[in-house]
C-alpha positions as CSV (number, residue, x, y, z in Angstrom):
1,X,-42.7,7.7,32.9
2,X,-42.1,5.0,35.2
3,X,-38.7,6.1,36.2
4,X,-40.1,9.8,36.7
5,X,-42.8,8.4,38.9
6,X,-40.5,6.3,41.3
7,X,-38.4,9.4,41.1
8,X,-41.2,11.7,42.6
9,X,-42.6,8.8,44.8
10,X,-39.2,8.5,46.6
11,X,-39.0,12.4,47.4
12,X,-42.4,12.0,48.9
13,X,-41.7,9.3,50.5
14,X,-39.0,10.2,52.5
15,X,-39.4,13.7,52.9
16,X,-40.9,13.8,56.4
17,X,-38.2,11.2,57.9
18,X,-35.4,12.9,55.8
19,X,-35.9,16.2,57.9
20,X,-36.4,14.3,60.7
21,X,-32.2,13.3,60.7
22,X,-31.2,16.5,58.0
23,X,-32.8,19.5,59.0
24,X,-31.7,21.5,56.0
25,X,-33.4,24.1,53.0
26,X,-33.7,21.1,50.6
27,X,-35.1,19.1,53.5
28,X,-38.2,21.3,54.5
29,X,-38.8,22.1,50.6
30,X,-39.3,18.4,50.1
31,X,-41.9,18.7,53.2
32,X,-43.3,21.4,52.4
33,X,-44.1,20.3,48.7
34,X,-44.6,16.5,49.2
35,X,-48.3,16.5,48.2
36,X,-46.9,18.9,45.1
37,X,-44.0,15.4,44.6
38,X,-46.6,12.9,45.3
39,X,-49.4,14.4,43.1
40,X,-46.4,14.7,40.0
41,X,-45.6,10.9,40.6
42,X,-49.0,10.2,40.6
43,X,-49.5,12.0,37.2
44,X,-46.6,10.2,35.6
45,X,-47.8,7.0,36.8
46,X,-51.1,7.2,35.3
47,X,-49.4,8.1,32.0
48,X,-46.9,5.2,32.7
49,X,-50.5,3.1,32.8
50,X,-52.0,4.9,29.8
51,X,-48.7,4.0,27.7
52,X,-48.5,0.2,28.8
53,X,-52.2,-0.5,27.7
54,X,-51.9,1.2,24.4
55,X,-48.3,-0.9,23.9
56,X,-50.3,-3.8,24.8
57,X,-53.3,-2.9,22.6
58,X,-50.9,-1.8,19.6
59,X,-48.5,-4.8,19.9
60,X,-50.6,-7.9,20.6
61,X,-47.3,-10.2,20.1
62,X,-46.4,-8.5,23.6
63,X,-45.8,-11.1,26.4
64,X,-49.6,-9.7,28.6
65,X,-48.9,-9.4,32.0
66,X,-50.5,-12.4,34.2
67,X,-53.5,-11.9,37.2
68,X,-50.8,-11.9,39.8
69,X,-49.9,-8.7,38.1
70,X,-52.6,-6.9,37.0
71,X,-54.2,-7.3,39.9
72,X,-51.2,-6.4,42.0
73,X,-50.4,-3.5,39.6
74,X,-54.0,-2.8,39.3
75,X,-54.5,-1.6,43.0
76,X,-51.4,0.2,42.9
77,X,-52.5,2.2,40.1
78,X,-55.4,2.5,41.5
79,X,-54.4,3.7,44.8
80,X,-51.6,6.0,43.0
81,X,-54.7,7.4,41.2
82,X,-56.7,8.0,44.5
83,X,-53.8,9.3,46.2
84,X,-53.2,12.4,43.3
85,X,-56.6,13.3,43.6
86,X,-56.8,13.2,47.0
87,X,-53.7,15.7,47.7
88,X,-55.6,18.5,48.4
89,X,-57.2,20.3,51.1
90,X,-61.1,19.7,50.4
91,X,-60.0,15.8,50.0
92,X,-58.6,15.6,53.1
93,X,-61.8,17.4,54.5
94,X,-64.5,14.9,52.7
95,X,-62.3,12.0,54.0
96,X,-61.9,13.4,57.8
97,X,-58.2,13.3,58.4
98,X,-58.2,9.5,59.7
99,X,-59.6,8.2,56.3
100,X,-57.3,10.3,54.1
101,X,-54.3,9.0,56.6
102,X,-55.3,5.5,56.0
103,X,-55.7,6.2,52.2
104,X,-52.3,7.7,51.6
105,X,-50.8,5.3,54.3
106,X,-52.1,2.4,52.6
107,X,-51.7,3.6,49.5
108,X,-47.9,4.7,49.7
109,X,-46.7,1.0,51.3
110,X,-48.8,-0.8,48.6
111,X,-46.9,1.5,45.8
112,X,-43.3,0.9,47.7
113,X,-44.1,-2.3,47.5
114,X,-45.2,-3.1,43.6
115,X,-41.6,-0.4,42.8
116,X,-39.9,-2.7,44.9
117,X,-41.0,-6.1,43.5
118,X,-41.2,-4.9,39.8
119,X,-37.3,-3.2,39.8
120,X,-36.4,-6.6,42.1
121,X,-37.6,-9.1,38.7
122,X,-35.5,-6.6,36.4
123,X,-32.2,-6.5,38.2
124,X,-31.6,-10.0,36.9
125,X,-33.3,-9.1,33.7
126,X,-30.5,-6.6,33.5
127,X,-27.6,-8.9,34.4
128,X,-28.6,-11.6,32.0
129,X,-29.6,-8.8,28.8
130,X,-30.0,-5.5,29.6
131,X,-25.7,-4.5,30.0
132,X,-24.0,-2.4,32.7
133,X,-25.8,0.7,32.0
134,X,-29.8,-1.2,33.0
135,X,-27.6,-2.7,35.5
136,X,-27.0,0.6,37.6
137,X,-30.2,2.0,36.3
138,X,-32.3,-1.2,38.4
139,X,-30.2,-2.0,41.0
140,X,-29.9,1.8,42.0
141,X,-33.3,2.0,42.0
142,X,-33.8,-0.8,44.0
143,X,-31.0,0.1,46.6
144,X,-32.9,3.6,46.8
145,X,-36.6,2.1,47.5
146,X,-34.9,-0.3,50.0
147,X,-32.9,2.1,51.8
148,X,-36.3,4.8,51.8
149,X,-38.0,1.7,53.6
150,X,-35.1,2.0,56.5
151,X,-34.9,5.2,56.3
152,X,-38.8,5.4,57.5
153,X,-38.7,2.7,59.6
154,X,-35.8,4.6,61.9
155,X,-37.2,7.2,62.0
156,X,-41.0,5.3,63.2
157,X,-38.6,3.7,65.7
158,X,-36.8,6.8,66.7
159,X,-37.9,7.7,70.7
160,X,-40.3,10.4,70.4
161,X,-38.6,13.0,72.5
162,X,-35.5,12.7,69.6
163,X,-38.3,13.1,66.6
């Protein structure tokens, strides 16, 4: 569920600066249906969240997460959550465009960001335990949400005549 969700985020994510540099079929699907992508991610994550607390629940020997993290991962589910519901047209409407901006802006960095810090602590995970195939599985991951980050910070930076 987890892996589906960063999935989904990552075609969301980068769909509008993707067909700002490949202006292609595949890239204006991704635009066109990136509240379609980001609602799915938002779905799996929430059953990504409704998996970890019944594993904690069912198997108390577990290692709990700490405050650091469920308060960390706590908002971003949160804001995942707000952001699915929000992909609509009335949403954006009750919200006034400015407020649903800042909602899915907010929301979107603050996701990146918990991705990017939870797949960062596996990557050695992987190295030390996990063998070559958690290995690819992490670090790819972790190349793609770092290279999504450039890739929309280009194309912010990108003169506005060339967007």
């Amino acid at each position: 569920t987890a892996r589906a969700s960063v999935t989904l985020f990552l075609l969301a994510f980068t769909a509008r600066p993707l067909l700002q540099f490949l202006r292609t079929d595949a890239t204006r699907w991704l635009l066109a249906n990136r509240r379609y992508l980001g609602a799915s991610a938002a779905l799996a994550h929430f059953l990504h969240g409704i998996a970890l607390v019944w594993l904690y629940q069912a198997f108390p020997g577990v290692e709990q997460p700490d405050l650091t993290t469920l308060i960390g991962g706590g908002l971003g589910f949160a804001l995942y959550f707000a952001m699915g519901l929000t992909s609509n047209d009335a949403a954006v409407a009750a919200l006034g465009k400015r407020g649903w901006k800042l909602l899915h802006t907010t929301g979107a960095y603050w996701v990146w960001f918990i991705f990017t810090l939870t797949n960062w602590g596996n990557v050695p995970l992987a190295f030390e335990k996990l063998g070559l195939g958690h290995q690819v599985l992490y670090s790819g991951i972790e190349a793609a949400l770092i290279a999504a980050l450039a890739l929309r910070l280009v194309a912010w930076l990108r003169p506005r005549d060339a967007r």
